[in-house]
Residue, then its C-alpha position, 0 to 999 in steps of 0.5 A: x821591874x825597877x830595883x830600888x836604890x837605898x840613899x844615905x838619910x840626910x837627917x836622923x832624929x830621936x823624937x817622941x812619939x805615943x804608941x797605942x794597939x788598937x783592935x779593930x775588924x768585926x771578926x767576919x770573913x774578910x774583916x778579922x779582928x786584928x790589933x793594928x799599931x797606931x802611933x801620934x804625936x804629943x799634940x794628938x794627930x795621927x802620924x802612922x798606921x799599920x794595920x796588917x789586913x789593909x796593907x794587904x789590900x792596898x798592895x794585892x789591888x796595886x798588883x792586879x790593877x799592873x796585871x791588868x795593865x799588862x794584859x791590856x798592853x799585851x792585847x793591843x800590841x797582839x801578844x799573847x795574854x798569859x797569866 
């Protein structure tokens, strides 16, 4: 795996932004009901999200989508597949 490297920031500011909490999920398996951070601009648009659950999932499908490369790559080169 690549390591990353952190860079020295070329610019840094203070800016203001609105944060909300907003609740979302219909409190069933696989969609809990979770506060997820919103934050926005003065001007009303959507800068920034975090909500727990989702990144979990964009991340848990990003690994198993390497897996499954992986797996493929290990069986066309004849290799054996391990898990």
């Amino acid at each position: 795996m690549k390591e990353l490297t952190l860079k020295i920031p070329s610019k840094a500011e203070l800016i203001e932004v609105i944060h909300t909490v907003a609740t979302r999920g219909k409190g069933v398996y696989g969609d809990p009901i979770r506060n997820v951070d919103q934050y926005w601009s003065k001007d009303g648009k959507l800068l920034a999200e975090k909500d727990i659950i989702r990144d979990m999932e964009v991340t848990h499908s990003k690994i198993e989508k390497v897996k499954a490369k992986t797996a493929d790559a290990r069986n066309v080169n004849g290799e054996k597949k391990i898990n």
